[in-house]
DRENKOLPA-616325 format. One record per residue (C-alpha): y, z, x. Coordinates in steps of 0.05 Angstrom, whole numbers, m for minus. Each point is the difference from the previous one (the first is absolute). Layout:
BEGIN
Y|Z|X
...
end
This chain:
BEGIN
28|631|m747
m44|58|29
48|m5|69
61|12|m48
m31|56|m36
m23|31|64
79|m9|30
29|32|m67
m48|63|m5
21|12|85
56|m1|m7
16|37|m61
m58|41|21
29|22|65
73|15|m31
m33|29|m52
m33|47|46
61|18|47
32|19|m73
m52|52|m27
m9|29|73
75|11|7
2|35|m77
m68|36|19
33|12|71
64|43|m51
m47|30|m38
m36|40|59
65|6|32
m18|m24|63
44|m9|68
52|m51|m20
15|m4|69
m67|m26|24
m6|m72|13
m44|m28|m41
31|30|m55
69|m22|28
m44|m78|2
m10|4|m78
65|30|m15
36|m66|37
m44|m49|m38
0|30|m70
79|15|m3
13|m74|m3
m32|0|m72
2|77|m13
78|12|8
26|m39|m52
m54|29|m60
22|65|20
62|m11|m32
m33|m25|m62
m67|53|9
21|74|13
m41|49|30
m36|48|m47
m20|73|18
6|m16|82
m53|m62|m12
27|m64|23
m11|m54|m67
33|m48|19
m46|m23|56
m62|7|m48
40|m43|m50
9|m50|64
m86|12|11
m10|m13|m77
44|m58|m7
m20|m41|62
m68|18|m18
2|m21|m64
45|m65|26
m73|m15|45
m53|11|m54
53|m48|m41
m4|m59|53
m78|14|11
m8|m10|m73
42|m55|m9
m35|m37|62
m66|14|m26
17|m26|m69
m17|62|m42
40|28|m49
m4|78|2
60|11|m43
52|47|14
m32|74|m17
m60|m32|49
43|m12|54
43|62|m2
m76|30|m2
m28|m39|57
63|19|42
m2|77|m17
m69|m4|21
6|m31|58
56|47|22
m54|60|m10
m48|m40|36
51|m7|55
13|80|m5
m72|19|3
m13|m51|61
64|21|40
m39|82|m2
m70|m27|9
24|m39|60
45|58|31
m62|53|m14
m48|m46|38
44|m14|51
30|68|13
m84|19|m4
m8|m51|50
57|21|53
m20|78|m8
m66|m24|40
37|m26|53
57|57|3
62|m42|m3
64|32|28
29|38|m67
63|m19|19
m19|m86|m6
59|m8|m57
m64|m46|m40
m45|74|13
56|37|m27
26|m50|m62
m81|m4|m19
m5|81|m6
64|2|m44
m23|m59|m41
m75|31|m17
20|80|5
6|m4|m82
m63|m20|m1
m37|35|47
31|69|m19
m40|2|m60
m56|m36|20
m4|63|52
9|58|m38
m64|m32|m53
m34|m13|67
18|44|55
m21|m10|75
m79|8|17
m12|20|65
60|m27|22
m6|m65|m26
44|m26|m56
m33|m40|m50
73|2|m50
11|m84|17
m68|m11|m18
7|35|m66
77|m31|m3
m35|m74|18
m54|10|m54
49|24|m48
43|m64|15
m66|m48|m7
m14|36|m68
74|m14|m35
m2|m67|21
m59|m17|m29
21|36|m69
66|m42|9
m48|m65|9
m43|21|m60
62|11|m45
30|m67|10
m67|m28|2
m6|26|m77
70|m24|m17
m10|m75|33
m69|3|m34
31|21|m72
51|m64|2
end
């Protein structure tokens, strides 16, 4: 049972992930012609497509693909829960799911902060199409992040402010649901 579970949250958990980076991807507006983003739009259209019909846009945000997230999410926490044997009901699920789609958001800026950290060490060529899509993806983060913390001596210290900001939400998120599992 533990190999099923492990197959079901991979795979949803990698689809899920090529959805909310391709609707993050919209938001920042960044190059639709690069290829990676040109990799998630060929293996989200299969699914995405057709709810467009159904979902329209709202305001130049893309819904239907975070409808698609929330509903295949919500789909995995189902089969988790019914593999388990644990009856969450149907506000928990569509709790557990929302929450795990913030989760998901939080991780997918943590991860592109540390790494774009990381590659500023090693002075990647700006022009890499990952270098690029990473500054587009954490720019509306780290715009803020450095005009409350501007650079010291030349050294920028915004991700670390962005990346404790980050740590701090999710563990508000996981104290929340902690008090609403706890109050069932």
């Amino acid at each position: 049972m533990t190999a099923t579970i492990f197959l079901i949250q991979t795979l949803f958990g990698f689809y899920i992930l090529a959805v909310m980076l391709r609707f993050l991807l919209q938001c920042v507006r960044a190059d639709f012609y690069n290829p990676l983003v040109q990799f998630l739009v060929r293996i989200t259209n299969p699914l995405l497509l057709p709810l467009r019909r159904i979902v329209p846009g709202y305001k130049g945000l893309d819904v239907a693909s975070l409808v698609l997230a929330f509903v295949l999410q919500f789909l995995e926490v189902l089969l988790v829960t019914l593999l388990v044997g644990r009856d969450a009901g149907i506000g928990g699920l569509i709790l557990i799911a929302a929450g795990e789609l913030f989760k998901l958001l939080i991780n997918i800026y943590l991860w592109g902060l540390i790494i774009q950290a990381i590659l500023s060490w090693v002075n990647p060529d700006p022009y890499h199409p990952a270098a690029r899509l990473l500054a587009q993806l954490t720019a509306p983060l780290l715009q803020p992040a450095r005009r409350l913390l501007p650079p010291i001596a030349g050294v920028d210290l915004s991700p670390m402010l962005a990346i404790v900001a980050l740590i701090f939400i999710s563990l508000l998120l996981q104290d929340l649901l902690g008090l609403w599992v706890g109050a069932r």
